[in-house]
Predicted model as a PDB file, atoms N, CA, C, CB and O in Angstrom, pLDDT in the B-factor column:
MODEL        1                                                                  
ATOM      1  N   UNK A   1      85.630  94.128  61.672  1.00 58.00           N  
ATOM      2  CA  UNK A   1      86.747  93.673  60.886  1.00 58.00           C  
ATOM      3  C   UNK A   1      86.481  92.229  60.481  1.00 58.00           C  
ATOM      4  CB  UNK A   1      88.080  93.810  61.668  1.00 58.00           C  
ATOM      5  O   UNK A   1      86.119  91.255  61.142  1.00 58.00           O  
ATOM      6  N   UNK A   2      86.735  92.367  59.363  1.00 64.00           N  
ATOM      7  CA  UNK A   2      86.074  90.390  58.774  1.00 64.00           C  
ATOM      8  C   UNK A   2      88.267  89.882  58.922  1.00 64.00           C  
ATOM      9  CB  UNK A   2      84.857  90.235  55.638  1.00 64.00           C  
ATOM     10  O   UNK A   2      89.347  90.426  58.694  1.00 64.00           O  
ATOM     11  N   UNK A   3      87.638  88.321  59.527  1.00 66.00           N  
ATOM     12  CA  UNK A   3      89.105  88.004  59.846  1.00 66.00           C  
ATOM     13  C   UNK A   3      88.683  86.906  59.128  1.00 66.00           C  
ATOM     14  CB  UNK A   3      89.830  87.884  61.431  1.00 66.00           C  
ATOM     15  O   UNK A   3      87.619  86.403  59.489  1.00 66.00           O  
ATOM     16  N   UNK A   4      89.332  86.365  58.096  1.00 67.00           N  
ATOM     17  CA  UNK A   4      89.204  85.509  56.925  1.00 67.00           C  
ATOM     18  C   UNK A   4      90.738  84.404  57.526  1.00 67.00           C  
ATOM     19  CB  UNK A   4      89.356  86.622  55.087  1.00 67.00           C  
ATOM     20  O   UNK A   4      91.947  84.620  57.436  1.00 67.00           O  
ATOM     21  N   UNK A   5      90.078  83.405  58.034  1.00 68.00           N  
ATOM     22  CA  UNK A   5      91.227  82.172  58.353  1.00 68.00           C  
ATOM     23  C   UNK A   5      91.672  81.538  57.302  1.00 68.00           C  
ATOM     24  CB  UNK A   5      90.767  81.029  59.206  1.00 68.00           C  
ATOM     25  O   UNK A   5      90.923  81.255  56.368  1.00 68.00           O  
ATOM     26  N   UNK A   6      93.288  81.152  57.323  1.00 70.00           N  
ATOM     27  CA  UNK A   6      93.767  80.148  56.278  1.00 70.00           C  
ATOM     28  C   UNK A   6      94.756  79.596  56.974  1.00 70.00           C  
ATOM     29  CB  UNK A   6      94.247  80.673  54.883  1.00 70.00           C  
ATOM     30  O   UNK A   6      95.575  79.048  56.236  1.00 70.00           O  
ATOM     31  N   UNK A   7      95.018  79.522  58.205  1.00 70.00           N  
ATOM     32  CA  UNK A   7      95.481  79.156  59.123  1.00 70.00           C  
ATOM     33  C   UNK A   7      95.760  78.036  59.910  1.00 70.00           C  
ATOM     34  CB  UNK A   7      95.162  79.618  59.461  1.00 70.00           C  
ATOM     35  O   UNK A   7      96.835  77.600  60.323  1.00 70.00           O  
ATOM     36  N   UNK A   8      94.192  77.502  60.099  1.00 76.00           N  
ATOM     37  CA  UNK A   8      94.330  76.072  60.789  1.00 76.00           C  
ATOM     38  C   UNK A   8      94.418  76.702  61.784  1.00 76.00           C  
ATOM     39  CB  UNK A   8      95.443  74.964  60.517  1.00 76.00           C  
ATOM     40  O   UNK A   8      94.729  75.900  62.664  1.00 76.00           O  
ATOM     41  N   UNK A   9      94.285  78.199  62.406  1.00 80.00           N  
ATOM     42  CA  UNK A   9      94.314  78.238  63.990  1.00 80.00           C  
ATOM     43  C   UNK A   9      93.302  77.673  64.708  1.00 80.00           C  
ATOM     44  CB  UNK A   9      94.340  79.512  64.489  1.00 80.00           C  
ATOM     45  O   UNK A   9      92.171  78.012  64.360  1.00 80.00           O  
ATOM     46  N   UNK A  10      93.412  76.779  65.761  1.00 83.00           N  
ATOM     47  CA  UNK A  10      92.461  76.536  66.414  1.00 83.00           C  
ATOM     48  C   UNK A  10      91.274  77.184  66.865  1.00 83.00           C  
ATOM     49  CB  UNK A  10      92.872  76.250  67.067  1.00 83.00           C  
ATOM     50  O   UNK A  10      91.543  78.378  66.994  1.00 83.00           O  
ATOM     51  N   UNK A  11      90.133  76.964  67.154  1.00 85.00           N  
ATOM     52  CA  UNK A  11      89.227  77.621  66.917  1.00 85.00           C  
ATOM     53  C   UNK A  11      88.772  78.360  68.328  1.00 85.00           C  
ATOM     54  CB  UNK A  11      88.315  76.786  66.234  1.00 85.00           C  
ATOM     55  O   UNK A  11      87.983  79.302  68.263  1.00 85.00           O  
ATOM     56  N   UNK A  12      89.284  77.915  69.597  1.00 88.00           N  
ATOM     57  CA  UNK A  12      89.394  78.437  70.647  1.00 88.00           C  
ATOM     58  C   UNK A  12      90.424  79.499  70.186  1.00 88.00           C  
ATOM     59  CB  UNK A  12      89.689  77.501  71.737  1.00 88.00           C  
ATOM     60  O   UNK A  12      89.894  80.607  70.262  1.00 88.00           O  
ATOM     61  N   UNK A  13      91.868  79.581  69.678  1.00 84.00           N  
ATOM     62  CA  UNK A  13      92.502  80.920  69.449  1.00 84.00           C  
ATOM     63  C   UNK A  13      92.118  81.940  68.986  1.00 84.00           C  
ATOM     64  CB  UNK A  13      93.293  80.907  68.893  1.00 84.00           C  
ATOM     65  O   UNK A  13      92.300  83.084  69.404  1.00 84.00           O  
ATOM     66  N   UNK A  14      91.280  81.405  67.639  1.00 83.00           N  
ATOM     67  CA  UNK A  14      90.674  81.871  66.263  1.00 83.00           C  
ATOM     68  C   UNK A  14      89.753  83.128  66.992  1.00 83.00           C  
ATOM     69  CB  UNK A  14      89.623  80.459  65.281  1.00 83.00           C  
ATOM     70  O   UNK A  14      89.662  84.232  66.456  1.00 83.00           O  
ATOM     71  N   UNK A  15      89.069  82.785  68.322  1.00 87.00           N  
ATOM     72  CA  UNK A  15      87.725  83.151  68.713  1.00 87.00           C  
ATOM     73  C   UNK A  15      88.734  84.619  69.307  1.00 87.00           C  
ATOM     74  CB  UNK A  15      86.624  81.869  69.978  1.00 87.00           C  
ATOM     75  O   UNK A  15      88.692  85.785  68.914  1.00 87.00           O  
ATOM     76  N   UNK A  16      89.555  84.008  70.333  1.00 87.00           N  
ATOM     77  CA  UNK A  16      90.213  85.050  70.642  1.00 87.00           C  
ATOM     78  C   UNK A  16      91.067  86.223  70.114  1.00 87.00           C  
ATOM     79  CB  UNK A  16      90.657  84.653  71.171  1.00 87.00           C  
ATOM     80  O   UNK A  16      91.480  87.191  70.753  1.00 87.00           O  
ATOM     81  N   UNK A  17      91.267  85.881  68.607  1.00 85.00           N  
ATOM     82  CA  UNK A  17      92.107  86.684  68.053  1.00 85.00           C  
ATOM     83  C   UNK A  17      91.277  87.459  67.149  1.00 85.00           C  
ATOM     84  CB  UNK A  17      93.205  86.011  67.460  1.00 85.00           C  
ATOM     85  O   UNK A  17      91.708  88.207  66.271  1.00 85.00           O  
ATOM     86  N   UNK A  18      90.202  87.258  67.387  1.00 87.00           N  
ATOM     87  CA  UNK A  18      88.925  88.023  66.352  1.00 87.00           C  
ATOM     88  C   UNK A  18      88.514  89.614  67.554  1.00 87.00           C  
ATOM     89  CB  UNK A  18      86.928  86.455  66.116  1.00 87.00           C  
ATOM     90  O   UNK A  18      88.387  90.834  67.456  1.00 87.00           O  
ATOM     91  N   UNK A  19      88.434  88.262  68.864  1.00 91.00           N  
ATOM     92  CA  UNK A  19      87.930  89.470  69.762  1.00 91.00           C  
ATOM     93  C   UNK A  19      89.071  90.584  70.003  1.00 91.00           C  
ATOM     94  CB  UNK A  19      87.440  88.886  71.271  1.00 91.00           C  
ATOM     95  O   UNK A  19      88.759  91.684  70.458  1.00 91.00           O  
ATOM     96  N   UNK A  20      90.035  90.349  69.770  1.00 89.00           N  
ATOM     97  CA  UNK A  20      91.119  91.517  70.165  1.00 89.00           C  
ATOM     98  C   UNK A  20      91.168  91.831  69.067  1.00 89.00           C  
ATOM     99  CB  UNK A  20      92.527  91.306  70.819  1.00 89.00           C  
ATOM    100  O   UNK A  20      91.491  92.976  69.385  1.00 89.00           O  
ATOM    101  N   UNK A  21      91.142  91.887  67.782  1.00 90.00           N  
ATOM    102  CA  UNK A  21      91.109  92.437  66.497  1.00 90.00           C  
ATOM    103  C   UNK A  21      89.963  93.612  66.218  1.00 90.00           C  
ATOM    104  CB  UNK A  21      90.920  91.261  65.572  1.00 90.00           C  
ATOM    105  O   UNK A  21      89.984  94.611  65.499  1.00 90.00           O  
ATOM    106  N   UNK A  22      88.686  92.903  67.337  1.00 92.00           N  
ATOM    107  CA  UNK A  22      87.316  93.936  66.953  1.00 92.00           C  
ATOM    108  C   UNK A  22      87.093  94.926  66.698  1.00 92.00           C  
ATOM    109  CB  UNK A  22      86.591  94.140  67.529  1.00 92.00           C  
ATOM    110  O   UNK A  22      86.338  95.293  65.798  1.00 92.00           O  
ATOM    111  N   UNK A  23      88.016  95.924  67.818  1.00 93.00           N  
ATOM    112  CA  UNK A  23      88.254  97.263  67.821  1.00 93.00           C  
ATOM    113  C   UNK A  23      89.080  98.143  67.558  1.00 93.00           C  
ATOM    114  CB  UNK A  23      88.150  97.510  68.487  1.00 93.00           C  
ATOM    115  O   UNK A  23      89.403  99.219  68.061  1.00 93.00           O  
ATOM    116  N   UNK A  24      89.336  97.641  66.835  1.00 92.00           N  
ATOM    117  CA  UNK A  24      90.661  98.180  65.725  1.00 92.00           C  
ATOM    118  C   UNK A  24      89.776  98.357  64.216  1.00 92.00           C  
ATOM    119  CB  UNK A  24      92.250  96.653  65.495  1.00 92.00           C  
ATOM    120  O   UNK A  24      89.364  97.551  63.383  1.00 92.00           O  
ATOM    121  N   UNK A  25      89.729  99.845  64.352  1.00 89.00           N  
ATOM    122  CA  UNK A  25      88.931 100.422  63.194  1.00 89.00           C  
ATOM    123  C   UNK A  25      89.578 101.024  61.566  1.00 89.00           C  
ATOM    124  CB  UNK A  25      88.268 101.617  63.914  1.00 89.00           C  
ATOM    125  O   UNK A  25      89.234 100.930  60.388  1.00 89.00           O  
ATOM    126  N   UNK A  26      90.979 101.832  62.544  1.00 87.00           N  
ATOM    127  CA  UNK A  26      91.983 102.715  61.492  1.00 87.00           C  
ATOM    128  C   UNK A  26      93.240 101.953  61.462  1.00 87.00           C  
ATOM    129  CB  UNK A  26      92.357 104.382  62.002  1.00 87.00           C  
ATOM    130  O   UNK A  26      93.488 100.980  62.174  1.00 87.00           O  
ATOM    131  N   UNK A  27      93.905 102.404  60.700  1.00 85.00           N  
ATOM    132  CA  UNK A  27      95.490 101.703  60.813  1.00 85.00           C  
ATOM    133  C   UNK A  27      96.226 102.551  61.711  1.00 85.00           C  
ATOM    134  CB  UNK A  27      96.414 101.628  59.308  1.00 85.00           C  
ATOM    135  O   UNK A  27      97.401 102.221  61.554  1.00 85.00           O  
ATOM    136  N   UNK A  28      96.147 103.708  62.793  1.00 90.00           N  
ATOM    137  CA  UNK A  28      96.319 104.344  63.680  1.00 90.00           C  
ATOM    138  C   UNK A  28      96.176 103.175  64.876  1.00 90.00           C  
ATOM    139  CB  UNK A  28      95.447 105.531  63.602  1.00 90.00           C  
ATOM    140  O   UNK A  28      97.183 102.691  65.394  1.00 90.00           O  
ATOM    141  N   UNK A  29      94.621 102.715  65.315  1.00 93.00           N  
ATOM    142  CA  UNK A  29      94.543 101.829  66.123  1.00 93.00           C  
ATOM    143  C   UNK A  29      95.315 100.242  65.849  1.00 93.00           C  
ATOM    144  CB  UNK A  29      93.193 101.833  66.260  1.00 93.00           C  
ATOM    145  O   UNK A  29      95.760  99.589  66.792  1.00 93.00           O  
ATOM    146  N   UNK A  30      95.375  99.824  64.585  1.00 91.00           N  
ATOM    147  CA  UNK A  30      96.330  98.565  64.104  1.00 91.00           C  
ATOM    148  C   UNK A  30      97.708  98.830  65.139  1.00 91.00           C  
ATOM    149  CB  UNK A  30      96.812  98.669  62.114  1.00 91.00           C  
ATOM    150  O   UNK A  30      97.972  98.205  66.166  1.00 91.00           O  
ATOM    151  N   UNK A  31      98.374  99.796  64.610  1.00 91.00           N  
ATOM    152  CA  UNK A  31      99.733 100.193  64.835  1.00 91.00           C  
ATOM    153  C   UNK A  31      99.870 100.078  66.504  1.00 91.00           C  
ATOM    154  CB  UNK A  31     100.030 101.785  64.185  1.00 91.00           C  
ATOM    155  O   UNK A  31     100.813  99.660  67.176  1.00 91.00           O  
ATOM    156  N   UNK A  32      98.542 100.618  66.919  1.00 94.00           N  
ATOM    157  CA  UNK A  32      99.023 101.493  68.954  1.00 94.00           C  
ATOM    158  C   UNK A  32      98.935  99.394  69.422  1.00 94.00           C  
ATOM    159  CB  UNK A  32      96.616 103.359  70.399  1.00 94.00           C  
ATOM    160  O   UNK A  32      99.820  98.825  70.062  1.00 94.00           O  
ATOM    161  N   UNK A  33      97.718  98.730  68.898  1.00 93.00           N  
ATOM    162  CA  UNK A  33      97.736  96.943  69.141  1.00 93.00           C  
ATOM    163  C   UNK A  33      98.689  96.120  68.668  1.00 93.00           C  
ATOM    164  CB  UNK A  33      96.622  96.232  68.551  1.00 93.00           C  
ATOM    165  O   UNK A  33      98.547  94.904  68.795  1.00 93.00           O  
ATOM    166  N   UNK A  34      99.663  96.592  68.129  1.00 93.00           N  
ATOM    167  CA  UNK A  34     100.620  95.950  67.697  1.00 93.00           C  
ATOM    168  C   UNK A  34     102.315  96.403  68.527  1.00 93.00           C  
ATOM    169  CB  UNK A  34     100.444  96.230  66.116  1.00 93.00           C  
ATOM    170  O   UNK A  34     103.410  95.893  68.768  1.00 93.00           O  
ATOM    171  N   UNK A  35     101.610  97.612  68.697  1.00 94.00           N  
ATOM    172  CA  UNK A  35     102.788  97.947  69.744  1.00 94.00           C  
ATOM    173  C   UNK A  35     102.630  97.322  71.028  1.00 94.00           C  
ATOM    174  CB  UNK A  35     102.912  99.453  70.043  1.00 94.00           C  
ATOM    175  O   UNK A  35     103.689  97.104  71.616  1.00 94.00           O  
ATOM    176  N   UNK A  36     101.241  96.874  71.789  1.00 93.00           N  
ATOM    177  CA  UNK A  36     101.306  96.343  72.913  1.00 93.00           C  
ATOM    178  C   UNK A  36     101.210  94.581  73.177  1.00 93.00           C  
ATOM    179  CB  UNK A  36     100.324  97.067  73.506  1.00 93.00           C  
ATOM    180  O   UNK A  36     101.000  94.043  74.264  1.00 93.00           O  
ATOM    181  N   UNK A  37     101.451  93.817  71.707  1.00 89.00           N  
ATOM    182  CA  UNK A  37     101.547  92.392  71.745  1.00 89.00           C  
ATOM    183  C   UNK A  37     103.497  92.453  71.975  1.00 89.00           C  
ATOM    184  CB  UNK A  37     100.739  91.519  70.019  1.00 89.00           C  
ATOM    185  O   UNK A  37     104.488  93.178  71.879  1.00 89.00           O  
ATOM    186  N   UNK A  38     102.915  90.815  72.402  1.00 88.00           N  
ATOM    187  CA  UNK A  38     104.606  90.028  73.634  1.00 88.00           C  
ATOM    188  C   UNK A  38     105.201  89.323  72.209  1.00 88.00           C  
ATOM    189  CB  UNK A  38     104.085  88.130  75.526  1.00 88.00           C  
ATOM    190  O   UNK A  38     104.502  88.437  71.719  1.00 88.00           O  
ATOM    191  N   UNK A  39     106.084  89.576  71.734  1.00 89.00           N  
ATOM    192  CA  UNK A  39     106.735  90.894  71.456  1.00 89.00           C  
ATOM    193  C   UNK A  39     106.475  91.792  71.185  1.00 89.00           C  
ATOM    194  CB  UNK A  39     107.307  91.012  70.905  1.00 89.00           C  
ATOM    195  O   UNK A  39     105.847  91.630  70.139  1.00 89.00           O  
ATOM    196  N   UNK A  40     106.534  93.431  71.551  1.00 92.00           N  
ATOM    197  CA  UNK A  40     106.075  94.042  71.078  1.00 92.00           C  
ATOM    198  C   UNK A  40     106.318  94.547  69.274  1.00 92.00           C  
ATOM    199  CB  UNK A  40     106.185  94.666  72.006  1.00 92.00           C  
ATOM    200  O   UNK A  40     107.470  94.886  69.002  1.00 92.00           O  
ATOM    201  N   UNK A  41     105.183  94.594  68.006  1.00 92.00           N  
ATOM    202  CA  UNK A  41     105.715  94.915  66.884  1.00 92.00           C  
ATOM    203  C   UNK A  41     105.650  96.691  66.830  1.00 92.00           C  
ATOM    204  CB  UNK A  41     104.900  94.077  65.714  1.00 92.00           C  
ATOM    205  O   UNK A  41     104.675  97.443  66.835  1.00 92.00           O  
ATOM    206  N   UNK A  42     106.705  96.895  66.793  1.00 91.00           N  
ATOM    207  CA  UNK A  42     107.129  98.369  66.886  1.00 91.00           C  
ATOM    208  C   UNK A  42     106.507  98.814  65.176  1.00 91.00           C  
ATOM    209  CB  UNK A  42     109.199  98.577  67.220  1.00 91.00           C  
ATOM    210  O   UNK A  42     105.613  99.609  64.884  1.00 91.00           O  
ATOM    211  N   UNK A  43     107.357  97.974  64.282  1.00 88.00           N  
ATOM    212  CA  UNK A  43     107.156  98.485  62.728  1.00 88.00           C  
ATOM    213  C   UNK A  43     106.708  97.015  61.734  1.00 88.00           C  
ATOM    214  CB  UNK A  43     108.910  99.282  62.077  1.00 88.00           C  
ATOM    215  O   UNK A  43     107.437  96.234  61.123  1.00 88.00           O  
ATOM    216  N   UNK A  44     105.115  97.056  61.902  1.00 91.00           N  
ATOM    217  CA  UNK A  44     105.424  96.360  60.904  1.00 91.00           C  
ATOM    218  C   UNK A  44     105.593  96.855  59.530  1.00 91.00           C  
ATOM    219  CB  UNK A  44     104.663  95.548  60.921  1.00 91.00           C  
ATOM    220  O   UNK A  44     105.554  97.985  59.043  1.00 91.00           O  
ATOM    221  N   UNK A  45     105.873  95.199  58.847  1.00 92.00           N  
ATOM    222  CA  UNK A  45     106.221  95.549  57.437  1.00 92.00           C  
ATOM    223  C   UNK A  45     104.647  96.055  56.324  1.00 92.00           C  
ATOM    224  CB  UNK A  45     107.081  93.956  56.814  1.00 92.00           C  
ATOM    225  O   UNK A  45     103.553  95.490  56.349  1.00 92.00           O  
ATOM    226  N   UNK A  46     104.978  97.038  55.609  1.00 90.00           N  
ATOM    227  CA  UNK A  46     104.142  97.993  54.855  1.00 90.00           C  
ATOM    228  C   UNK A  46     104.048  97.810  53.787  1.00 90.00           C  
ATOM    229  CB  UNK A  46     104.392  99.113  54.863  1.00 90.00           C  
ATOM    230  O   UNK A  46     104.999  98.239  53.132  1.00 90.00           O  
ATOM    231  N   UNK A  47     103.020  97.167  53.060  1.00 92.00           N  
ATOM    232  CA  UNK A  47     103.348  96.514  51.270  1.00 92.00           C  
ATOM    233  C   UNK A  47     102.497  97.575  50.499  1.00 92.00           C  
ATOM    234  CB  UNK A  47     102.594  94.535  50.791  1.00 92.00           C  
ATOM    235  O   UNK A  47     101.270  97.516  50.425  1.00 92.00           O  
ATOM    236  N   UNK A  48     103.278  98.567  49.924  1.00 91.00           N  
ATOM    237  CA  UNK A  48     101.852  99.651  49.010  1.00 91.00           C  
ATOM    238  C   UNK A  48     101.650  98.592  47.686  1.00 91.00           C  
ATOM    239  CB  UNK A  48     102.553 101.832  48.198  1.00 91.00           C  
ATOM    240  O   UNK A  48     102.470  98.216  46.848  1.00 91.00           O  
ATOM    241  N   UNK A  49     100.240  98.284  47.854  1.00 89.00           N  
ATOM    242  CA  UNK A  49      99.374  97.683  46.458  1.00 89.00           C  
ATOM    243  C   UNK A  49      99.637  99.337  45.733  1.00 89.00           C  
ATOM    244  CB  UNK A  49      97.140  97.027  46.800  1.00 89.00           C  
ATOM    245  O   UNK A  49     100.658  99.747  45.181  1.00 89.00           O  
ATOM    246  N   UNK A  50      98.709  99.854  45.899  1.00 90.00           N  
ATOM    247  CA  UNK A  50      98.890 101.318  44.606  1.00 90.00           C  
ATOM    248  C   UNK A  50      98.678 102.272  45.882  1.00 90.00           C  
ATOM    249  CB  UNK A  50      97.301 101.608  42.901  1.00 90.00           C  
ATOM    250  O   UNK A  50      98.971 101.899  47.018  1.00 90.00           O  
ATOM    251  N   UNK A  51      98.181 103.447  45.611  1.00 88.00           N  
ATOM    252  CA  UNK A  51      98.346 104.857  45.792  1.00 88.00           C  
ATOM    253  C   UNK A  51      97.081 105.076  47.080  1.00 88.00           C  
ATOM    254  CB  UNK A  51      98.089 105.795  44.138  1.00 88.00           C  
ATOM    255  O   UNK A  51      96.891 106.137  47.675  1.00 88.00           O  
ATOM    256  N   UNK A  52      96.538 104.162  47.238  1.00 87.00           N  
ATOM    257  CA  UNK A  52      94.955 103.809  48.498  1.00 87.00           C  
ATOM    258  C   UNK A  52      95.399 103.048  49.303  1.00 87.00           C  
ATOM    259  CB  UNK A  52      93.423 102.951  47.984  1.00 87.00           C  
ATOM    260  O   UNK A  52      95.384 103.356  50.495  1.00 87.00           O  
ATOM    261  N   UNK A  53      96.068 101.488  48.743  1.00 87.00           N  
ATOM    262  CA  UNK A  53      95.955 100.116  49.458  1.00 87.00           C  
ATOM    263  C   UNK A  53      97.092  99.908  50.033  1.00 87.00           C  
ATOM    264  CB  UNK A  53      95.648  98.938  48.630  1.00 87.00           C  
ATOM    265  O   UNK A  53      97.973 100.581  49.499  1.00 87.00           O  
ATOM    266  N   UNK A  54      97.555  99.099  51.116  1.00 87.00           N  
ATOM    267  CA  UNK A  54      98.264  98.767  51.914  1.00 87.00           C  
ATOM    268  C   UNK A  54      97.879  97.504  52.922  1.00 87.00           C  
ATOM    269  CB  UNK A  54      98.483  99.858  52.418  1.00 87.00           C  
ATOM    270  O   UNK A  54      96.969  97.336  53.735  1.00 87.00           O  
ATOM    271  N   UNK A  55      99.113  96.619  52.441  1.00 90.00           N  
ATOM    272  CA  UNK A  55      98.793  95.620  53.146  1.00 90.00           C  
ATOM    273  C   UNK A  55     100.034  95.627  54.452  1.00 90.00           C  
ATOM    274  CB  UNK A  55      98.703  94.295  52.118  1.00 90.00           C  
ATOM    275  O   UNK A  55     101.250  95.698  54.275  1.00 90.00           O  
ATOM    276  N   UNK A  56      99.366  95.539  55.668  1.00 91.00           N  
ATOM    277  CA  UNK A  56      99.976  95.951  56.807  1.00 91.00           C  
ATOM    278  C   UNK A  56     100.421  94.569  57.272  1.00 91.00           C  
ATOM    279  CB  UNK A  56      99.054  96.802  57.802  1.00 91.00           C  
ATOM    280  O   UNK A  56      99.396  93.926  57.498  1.00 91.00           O  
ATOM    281  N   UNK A  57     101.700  93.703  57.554  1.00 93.00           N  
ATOM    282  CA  UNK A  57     102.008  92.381  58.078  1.00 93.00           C  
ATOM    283  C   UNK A  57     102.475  92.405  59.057  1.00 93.00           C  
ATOM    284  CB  UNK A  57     102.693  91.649  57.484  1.00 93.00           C  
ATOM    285  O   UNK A  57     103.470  93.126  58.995  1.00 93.00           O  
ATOM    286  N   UNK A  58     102.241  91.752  60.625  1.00 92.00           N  
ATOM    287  CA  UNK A  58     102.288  91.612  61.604  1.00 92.00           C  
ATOM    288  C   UNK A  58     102.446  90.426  61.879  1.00 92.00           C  
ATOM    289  CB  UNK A  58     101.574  92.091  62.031  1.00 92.00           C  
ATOM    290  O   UNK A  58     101.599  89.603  61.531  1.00 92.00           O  
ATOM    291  N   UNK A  59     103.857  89.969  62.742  1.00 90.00           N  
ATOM    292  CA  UNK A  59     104.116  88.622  62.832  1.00 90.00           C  
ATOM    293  C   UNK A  59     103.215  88.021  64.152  1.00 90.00           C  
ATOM    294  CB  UNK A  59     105.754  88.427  62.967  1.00 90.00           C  
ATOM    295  O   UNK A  59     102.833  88.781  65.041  1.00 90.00           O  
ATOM    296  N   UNK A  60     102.995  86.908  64.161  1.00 81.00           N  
ATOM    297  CA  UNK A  60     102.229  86.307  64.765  1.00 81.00           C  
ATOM    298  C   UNK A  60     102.891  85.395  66.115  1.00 81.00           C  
ATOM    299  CB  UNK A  60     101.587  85.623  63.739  1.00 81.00           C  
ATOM    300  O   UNK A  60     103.919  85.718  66.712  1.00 81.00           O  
ATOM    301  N   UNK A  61     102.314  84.577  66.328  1.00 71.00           N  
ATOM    302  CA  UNK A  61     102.806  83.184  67.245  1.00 71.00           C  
ATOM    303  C   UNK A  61     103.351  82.005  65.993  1.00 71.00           C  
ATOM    304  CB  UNK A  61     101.145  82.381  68.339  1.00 71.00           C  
ATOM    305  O   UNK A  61     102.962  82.239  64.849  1.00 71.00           O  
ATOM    306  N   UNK A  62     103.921  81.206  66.138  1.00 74.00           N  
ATOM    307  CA  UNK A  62     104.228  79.972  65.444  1.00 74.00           C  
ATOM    308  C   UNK A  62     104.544  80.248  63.866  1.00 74.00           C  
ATOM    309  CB  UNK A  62     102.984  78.966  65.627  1.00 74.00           C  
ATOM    310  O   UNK A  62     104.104  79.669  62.872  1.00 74.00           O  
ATOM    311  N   UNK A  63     105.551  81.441  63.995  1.00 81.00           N  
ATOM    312  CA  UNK A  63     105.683  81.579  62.590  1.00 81.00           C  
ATOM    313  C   UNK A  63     104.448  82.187  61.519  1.00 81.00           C  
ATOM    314  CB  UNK A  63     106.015  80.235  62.225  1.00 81.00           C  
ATOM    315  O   UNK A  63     104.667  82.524  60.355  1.00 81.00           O  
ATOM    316  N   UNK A  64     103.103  82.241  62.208  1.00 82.00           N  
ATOM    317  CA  UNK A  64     101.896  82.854  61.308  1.00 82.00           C  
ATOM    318  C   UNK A  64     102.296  84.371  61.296  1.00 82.00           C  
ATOM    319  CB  UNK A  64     100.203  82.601  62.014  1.00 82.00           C  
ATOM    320  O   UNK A  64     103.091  84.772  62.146  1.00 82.00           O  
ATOM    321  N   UNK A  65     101.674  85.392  60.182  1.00 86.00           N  
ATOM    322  CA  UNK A  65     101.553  86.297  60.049  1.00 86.00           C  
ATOM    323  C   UNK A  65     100.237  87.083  60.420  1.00 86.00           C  
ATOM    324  CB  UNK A  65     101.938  86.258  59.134  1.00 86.00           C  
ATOM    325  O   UNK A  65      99.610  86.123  60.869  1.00 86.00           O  
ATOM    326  N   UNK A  66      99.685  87.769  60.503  1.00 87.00           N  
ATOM    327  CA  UNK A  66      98.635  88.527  60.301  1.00 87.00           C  
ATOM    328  C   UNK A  66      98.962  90.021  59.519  1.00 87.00           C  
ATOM    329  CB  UNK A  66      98.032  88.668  61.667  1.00 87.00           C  
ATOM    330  O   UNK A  66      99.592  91.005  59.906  1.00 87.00           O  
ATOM    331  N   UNK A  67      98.048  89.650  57.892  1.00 88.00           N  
ATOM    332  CA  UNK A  67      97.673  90.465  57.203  1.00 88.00           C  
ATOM    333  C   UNK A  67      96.514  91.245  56.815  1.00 88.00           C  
ATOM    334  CB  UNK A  67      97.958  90.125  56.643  1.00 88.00           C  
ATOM    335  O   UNK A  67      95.465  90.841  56.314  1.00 88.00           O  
ATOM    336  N   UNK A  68      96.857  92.398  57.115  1.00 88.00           N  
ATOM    337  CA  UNK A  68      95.734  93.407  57.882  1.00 88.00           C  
ATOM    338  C   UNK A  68      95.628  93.850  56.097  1.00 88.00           C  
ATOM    339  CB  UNK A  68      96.401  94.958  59.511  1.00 88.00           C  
ATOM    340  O   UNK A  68      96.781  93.895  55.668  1.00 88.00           O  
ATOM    341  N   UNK A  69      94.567  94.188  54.943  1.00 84.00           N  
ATOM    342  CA  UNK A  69      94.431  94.940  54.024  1.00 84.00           C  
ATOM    343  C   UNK A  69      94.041  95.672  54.520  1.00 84.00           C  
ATOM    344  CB  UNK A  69      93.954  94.724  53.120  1.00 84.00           C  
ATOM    345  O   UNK A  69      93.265  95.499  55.460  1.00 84.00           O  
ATOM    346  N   UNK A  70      94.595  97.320  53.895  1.00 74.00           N  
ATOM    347  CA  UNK A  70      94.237  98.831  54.508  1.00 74.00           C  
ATOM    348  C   UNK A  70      93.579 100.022  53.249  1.00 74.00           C  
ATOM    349  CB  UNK A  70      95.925  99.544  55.207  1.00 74.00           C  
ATOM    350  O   UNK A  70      94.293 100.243  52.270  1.00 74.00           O  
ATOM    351  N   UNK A  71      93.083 100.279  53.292  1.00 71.00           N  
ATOM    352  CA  UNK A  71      91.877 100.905  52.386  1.00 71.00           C  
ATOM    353  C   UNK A  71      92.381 102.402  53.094  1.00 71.00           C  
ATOM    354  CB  UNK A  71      89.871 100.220  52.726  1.00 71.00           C  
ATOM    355  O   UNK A  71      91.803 103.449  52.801  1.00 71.00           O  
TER     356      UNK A  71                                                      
ENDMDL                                                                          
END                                                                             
């Protein structure tokens, strides 16, 4: 998974949030890792680009998001 920063997260976080991102292949596995972060995100929010794409948003720490594009 390429994790493209615009963040300013620190780069000790940065490292860590790549490695828990790694293995997350499908948006099946997105969904089950998002159910087990403090808070847990039950639903994130679902943006259909067209009839393929989906951009999956998952709230973060400090107000950041993480936006997953889904193919």
């Amino acid at each position: 998974m390429d994790v493209d920063d615009r963040s300013g997260i620190p780069p000790a976080d940065l490292a860590a949030l790549r490695r828990s991102l790694d293995p997350l292949h499908t948006l099946e596995d997105l969904l089950e890792w998002a159910r087990h972060l403090t808070p847990p995100v039950i639903s994130p929010i679902v943006v259909t680009q067209d009839e393929y794409t989906h951009d999956v948003l998952v709230p973060c720490t400090d107000g950041r998001w993480l936006d997953f594009d889904t193919t």
